[in-house]
TIRO-196481 format. One record per atom (N, C-alpha, C): residue in three letters; residue number from 1; x, y, z. Coordinates in nm, 3 decimals. Example, Ala and Ser with C-alpha at 12.3 -4.5 7.8 and 13.67 -1.06 7.14 Angstrom:
REM TIRO-196481
ALA:1:1.319:-0.569:0.780
ALA:1:1.230:-0.450:0.780
ALA:1:1.320:-0.330:0.780
SER:2:1.285:-0.225:0.708
SER:2:1.367:-0.106:0.714
SER:2:1.290:0.003:0.787
//
This chain:
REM TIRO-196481
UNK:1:-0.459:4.583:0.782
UNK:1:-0.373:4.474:0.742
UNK:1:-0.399:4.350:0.827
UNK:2:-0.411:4.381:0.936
UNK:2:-0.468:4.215:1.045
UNK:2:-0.603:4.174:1.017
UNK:3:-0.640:4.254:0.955
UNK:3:-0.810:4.240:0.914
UNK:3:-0.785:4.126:0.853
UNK:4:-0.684:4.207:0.717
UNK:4:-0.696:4.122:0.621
UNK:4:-0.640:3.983:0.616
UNK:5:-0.522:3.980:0.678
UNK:5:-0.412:3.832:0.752
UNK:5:-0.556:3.732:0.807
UNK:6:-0.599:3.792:0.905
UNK:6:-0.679:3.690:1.003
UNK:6:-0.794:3.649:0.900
UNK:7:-0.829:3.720:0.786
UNK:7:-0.956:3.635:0.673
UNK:7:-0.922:3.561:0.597
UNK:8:-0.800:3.546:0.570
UNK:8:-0.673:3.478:0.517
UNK:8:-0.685:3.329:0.565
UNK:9:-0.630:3.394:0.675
UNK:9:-0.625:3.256:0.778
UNK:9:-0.751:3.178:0.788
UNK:10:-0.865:3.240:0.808
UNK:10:-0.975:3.176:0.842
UNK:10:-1.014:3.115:0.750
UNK:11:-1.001:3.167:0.613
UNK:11:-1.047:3.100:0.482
UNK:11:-0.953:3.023:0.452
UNK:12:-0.854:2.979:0.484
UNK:12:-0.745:2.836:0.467
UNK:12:-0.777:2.740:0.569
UNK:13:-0.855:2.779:0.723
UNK:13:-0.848:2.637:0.806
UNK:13:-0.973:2.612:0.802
UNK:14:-1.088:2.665:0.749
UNK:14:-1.206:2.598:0.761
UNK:14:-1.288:2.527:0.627
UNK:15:-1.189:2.525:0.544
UNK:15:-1.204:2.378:0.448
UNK:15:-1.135:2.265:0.499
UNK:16:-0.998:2.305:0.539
UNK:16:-0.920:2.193:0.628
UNK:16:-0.966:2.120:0.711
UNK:17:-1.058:2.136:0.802
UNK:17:-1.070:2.132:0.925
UNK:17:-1.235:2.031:0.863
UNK:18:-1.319:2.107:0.756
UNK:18:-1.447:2.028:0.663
UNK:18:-1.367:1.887:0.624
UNK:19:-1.281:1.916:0.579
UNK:19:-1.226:1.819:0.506
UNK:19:-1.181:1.675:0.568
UNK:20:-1.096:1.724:0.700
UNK:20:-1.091:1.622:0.774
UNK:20:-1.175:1.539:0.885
UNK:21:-1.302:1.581:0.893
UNK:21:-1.416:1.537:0.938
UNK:21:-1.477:1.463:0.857
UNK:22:-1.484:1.498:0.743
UNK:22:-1.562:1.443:0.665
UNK:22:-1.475:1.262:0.579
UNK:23:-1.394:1.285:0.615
UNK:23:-1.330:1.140:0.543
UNK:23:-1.318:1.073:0.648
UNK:24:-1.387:0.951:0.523
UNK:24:-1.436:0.809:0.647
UNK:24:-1.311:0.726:0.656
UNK:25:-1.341:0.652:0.810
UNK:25:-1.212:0.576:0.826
UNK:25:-1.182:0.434:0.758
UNK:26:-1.143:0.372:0.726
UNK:26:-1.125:0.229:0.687
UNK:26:-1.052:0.133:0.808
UNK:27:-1.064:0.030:0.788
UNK:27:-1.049:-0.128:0.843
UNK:27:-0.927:-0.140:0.738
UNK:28:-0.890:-0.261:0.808
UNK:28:-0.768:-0.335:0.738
UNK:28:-0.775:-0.495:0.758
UNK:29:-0.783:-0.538:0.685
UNK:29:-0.762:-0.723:0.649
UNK:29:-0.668:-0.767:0.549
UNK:30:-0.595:-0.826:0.613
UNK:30:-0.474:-0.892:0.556
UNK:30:-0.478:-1.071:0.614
UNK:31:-0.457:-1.131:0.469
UNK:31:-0.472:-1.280:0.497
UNK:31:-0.358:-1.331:0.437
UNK:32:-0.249:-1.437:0.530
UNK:32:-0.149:-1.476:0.456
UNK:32:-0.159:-1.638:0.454
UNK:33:-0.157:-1.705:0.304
UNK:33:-0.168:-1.832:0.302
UNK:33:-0.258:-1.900:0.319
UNK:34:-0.374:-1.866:0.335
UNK:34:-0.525:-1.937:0.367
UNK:34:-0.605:-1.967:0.312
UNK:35:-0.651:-2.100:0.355
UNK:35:-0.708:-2.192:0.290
UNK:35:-0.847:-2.163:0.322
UNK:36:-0.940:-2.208:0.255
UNK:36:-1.064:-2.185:0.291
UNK:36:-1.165:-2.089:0.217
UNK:37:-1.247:-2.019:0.279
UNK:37:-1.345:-1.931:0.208
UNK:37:-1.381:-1.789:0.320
UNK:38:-1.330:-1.722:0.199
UNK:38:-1.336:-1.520:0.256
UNK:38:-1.425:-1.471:0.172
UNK:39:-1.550:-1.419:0.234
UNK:39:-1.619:-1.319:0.200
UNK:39:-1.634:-1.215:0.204
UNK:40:-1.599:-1.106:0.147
UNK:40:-1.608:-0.991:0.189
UNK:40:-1.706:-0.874:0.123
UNK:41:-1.756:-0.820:0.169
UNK:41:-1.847:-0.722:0.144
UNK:41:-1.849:-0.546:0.180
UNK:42:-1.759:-0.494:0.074
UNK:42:-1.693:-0.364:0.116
UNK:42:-1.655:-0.243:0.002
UNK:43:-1.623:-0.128:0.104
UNK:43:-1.573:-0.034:-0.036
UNK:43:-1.467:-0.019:-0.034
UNK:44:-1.352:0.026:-0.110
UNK:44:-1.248:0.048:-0.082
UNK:44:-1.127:0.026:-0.147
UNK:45:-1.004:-0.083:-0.094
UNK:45:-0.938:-0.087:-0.191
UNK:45:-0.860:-0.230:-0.137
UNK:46:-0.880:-0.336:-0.264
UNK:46:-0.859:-0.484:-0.186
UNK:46:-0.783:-0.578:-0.291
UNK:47:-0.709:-0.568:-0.328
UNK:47:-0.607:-0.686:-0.375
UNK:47:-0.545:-0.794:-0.309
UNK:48:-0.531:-0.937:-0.385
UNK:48:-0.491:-1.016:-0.352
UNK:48:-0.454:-1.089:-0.489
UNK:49:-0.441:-1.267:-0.448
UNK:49:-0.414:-1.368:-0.499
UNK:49:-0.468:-1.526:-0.447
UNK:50:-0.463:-1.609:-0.514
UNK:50:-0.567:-1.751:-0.450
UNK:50:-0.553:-1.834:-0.591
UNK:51:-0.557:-1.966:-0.553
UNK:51:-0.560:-2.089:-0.639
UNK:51:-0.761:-2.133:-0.600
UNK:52:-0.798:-2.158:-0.695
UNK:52:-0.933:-2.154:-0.686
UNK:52:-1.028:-2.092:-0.714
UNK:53:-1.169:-2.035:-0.707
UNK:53:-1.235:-1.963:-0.760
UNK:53:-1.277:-1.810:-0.665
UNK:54:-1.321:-1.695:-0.760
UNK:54:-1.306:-1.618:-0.737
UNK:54:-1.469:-1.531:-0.802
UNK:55:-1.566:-1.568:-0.688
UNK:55:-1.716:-1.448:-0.726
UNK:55:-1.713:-1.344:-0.732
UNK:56:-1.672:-1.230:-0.829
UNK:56:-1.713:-1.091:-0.766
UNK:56:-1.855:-1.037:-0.838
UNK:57:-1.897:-0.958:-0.747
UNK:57:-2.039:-0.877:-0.755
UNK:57:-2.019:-0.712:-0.789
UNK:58:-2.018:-0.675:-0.841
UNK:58:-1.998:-0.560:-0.878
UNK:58:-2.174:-0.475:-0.896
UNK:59:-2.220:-0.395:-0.781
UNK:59:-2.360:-0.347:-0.764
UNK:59:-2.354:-0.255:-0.907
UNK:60:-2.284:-0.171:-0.933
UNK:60:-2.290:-0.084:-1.044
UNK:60:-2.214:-0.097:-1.129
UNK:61:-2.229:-0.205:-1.210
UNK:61:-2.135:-0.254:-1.293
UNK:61:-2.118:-0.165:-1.431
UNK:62:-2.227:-0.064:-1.441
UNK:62:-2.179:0.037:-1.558
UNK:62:-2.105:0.110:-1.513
UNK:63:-2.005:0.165:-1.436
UNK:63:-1.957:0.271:-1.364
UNK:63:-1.773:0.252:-1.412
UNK:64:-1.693:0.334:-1.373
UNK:64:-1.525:0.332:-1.443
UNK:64:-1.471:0.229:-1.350
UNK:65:-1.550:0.193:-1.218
UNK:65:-1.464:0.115:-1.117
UNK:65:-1.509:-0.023:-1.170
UNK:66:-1.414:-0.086:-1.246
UNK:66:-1.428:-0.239:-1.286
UNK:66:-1.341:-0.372:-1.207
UNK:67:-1.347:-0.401:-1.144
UNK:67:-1.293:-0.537:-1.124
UNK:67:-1.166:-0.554:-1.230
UNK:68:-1.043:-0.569:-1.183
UNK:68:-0.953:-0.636:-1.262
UNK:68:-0.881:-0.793:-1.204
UNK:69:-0.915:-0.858:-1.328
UNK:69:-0.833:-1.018:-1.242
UNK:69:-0.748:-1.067:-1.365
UNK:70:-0.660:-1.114:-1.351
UNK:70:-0.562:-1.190:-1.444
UNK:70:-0.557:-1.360:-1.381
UNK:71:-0.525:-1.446:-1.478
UNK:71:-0.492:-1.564:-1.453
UNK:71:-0.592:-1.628:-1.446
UNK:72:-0.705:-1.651:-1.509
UNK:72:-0.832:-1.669:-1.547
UNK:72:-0.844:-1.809:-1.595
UNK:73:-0.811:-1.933:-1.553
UNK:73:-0.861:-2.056:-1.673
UNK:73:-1.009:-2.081:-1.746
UNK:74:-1.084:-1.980:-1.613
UNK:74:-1.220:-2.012:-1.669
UNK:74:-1.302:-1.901:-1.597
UNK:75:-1.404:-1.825:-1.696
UNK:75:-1.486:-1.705:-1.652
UNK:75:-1.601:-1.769:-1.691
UNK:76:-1.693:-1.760:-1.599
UNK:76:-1.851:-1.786:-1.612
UNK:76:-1.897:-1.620:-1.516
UNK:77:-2.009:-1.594:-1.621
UNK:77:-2.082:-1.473:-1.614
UNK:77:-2.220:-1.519:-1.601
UNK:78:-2.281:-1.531:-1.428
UNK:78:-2.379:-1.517:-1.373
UNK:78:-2.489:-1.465:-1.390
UNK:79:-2.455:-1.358:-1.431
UNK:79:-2.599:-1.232:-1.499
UNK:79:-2.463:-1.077:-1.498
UNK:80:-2.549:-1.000:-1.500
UNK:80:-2.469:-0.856:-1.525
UNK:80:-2.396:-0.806:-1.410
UNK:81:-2.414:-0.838:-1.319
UNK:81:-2.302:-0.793:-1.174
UNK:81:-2.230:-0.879:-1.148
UNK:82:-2.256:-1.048:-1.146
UNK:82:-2.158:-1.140:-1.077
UNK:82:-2.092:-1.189:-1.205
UNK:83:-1.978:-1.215:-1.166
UNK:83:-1.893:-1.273:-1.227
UNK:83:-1.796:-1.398:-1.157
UNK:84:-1.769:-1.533:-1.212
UNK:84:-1.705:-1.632:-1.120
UNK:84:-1.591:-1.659:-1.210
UNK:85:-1.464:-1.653:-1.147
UNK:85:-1.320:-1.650:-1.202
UNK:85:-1.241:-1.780:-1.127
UNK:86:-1.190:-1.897:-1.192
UNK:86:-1.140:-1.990:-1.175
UNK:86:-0.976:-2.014:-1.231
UNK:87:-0.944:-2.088:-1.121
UNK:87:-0.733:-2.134:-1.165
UNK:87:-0.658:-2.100:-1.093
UNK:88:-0.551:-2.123:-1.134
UNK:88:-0.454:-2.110:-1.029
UNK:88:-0.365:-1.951:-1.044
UNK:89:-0.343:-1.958:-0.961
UNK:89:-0.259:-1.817:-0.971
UNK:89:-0.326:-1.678:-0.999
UNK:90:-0.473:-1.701:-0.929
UNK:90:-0.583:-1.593:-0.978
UNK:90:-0.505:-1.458:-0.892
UNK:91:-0.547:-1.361:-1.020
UNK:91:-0.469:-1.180:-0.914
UNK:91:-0.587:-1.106:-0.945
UNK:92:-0.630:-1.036:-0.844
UNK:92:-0.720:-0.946:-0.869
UNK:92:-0.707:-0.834:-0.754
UNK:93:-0.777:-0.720:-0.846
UNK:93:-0.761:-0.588:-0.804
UNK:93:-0.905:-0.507:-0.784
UNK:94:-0.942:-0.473:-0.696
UNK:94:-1.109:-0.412:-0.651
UNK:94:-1.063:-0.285:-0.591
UNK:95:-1.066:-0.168:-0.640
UNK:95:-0.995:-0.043:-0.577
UNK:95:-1.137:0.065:-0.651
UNK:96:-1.188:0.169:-0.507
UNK:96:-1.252:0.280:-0.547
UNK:96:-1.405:0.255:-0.525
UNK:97:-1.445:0.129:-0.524
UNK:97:-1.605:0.127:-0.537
UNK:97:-1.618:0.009:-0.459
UNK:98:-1.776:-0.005:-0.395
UNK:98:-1.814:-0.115:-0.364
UNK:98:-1.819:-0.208:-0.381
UNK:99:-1.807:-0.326:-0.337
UNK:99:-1.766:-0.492:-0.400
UNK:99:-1.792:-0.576:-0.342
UNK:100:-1.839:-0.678:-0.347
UNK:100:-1.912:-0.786:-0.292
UNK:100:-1.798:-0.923:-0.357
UNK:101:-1.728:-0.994:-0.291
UNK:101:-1.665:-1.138:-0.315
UNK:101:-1.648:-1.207:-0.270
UNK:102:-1.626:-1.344:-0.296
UNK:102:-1.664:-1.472:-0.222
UNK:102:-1.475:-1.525:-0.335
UNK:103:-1.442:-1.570:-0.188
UNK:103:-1.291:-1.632:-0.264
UNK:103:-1.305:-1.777:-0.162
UNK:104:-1.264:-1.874:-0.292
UNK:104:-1.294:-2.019:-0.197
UNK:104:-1.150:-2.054:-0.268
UNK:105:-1.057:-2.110:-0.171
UNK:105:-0.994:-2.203:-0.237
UNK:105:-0.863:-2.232:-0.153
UNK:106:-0.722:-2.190:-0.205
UNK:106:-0.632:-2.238:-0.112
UNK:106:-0.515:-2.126:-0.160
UNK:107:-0.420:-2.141:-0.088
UNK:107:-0.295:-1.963:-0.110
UNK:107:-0.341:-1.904:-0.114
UNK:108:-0.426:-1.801:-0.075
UNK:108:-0.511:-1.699:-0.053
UNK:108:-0.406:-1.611:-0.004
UNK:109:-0.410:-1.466:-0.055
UNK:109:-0.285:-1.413:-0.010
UNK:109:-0.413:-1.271:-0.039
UNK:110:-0.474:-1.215:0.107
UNK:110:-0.562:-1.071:0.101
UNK:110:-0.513:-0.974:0.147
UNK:111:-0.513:-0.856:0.082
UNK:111:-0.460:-0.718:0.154
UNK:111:-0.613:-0.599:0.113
UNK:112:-0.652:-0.575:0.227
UNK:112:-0.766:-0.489:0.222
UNK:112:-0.807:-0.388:0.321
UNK:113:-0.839:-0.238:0.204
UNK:113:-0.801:-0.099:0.340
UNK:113:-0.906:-0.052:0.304
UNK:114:-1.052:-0.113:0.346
UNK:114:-1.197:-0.060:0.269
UNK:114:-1.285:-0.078:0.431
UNK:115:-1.376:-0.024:0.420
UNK:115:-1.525:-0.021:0.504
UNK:115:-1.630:-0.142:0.488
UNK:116:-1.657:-0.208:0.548
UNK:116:-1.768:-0.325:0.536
UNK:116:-1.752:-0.458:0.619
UNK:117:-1.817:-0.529:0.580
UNK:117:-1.772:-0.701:0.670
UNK:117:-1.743:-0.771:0.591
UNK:118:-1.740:-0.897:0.670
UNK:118:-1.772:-1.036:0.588
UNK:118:-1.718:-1.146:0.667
UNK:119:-1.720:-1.225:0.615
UNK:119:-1.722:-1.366:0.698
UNK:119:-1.556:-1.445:0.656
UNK:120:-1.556:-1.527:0.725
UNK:120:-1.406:-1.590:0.697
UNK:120:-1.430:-1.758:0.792
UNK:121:-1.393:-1.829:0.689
UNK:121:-1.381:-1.960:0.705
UNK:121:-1.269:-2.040:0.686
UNK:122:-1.182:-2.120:0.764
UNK:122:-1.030:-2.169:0.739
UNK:122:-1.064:-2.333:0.707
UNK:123:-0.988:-2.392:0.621
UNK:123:-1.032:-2.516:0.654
UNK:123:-0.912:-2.599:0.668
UNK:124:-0.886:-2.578:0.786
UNK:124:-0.792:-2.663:0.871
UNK:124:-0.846:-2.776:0.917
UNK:125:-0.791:-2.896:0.861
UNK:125:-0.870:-3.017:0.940
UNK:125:-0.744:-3.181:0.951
UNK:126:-0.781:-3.159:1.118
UNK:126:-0.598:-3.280:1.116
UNK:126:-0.646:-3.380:1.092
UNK:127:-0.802:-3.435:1.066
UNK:127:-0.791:-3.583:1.049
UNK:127:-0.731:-3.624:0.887
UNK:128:-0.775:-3.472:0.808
UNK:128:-0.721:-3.500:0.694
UNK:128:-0.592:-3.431:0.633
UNK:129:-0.536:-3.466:0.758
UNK:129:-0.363:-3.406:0.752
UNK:129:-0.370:-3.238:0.700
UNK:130:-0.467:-3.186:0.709
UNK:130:-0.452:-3.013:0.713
UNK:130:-0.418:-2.963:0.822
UNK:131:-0.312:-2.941:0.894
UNK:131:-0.261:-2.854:0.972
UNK:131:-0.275:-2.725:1.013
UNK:132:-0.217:-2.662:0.871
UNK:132:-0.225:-2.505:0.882
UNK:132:-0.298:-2.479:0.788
UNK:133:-0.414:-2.350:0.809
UNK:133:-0.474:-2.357:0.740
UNK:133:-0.467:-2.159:0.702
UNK:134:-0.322:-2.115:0.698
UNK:134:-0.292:-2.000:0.710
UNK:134:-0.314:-1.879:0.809
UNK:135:-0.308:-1.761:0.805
UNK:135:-0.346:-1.662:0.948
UNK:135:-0.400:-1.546:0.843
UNK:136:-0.428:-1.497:0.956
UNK:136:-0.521:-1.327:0.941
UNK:136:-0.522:-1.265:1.035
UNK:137:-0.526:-1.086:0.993
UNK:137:-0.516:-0.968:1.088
UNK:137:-0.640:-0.892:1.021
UNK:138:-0.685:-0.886:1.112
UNK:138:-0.823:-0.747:1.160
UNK:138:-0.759:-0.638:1.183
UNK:139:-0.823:-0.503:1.110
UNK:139:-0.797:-0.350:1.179
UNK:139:-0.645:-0.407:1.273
UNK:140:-0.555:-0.398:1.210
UNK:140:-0.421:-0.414:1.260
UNK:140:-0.398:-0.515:1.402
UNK:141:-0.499:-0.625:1.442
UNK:141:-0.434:-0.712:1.526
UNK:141:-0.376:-0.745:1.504
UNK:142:-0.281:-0.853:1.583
UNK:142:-0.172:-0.953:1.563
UNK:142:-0.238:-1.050:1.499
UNK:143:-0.119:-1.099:1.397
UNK:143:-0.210:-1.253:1.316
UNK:143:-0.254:-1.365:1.423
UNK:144:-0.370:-1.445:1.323
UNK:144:-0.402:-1.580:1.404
UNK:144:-0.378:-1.644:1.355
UNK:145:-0.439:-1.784:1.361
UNK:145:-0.455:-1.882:1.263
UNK:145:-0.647:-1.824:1.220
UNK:146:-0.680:-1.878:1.115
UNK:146:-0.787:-1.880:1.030
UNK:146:-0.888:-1.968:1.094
UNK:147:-1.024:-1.903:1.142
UNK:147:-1.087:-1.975:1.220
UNK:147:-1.154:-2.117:1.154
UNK:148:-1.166:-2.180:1.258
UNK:148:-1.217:-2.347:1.206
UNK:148:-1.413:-2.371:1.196
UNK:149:-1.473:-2.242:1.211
UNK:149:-1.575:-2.227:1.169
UNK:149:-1.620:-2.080:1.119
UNK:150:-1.730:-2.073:1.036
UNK:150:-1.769:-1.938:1.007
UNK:150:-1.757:-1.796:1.098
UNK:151:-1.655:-1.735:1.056
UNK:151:-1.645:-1.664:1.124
UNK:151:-1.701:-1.500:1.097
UNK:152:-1.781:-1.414:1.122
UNK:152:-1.831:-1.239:1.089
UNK:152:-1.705:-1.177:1.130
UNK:153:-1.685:-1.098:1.025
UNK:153:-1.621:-0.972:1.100
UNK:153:-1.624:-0.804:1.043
UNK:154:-1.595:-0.711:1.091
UNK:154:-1.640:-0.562:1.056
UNK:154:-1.501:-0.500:0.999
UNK:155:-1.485:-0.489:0.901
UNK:155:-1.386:-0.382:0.888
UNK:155:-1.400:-0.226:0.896
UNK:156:-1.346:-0.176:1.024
UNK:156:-1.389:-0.049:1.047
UNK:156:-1.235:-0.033:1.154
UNK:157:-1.269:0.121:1.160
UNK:157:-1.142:0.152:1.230
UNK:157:-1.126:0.138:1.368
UNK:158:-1.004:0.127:1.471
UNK:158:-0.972:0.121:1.586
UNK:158:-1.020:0.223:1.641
UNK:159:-1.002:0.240:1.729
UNK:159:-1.054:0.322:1.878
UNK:159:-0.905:0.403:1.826
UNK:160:-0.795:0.401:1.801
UNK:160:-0.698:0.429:1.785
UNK:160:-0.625:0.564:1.698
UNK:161:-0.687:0.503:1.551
UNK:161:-0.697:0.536:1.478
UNK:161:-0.762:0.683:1.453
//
């Protein structure tokens, strides 16, 4: 009977134990109010909102993971992966697959829990009365303001985490 208990046991913790090794960690980027231009280049799962235009790249664009955006005044189709989405009140949803986007514009409102980089540009400028040019958090820092030149960054997990 302990024979049988302890094969029991062993055959319940060593998928568990596969299982949790094997899942990769994610980064976190969250942008509130920002002006400027976010690139990001990642897998995962990334919604937002923005007044202005909106590139996405989709590498395997035959696949179930499609790009969803609403609020569209104007779609221009690049070739078969990129797509450029313009207007105000743009919403879009990138969840499950790899994605490549370039968001330029202003209210930028990003929430993103995926693997990859990308760059981030604020365009705060006081001679032309731009002040604030909104904030952002990395892998759970405290917000900043939005840097005033090109900025890289990695979404990947904390030491923490």
């Amino acid at each position: 009977m302990r024979k049988t208990v302890l094969i029991l046991l062993l055959a319940l913790l060593v998928p568990a134990a596969a299982q949790s090794q094997s899942t990769p960690q994610n980064g976190t980027l969250s942008i509130r109010e920002g002006r400027g231009i976010v690139q990001v280049d990642a897998r995962g799962s990334m919604t937002g909102r923005a007044n202005g235009k909106i590139a996405i790249t989709d590498p395997k664009p035959y696949d179930s993971k499609r790009p969803v955006v609403y609020g569209a005044t104007k779609t221009t189709y690049r070739n078969v992966k990129t797509t450029v989405y313009q207007g105000k009140n743009l919403r879009f949803r990138l969840i499950g697959a790899r994605f490549n986007f370039r968001i330029q514009g202003r209210a930028i409102f990003l929430s993103a829990i995926a693997r990859g980089n990308g760059i981030i540009d604020g365009s705060g400028d006081p001679t032309a009365n731009v002040f604030y040019d909104g904030v952002w958090s990395l892998n759970d820092s405290p917000y900043q303001s939005l840097p005033d030149t090109a900025t890289s960054f990695d979404l990947a997990p904390t030491a923490t985490q």
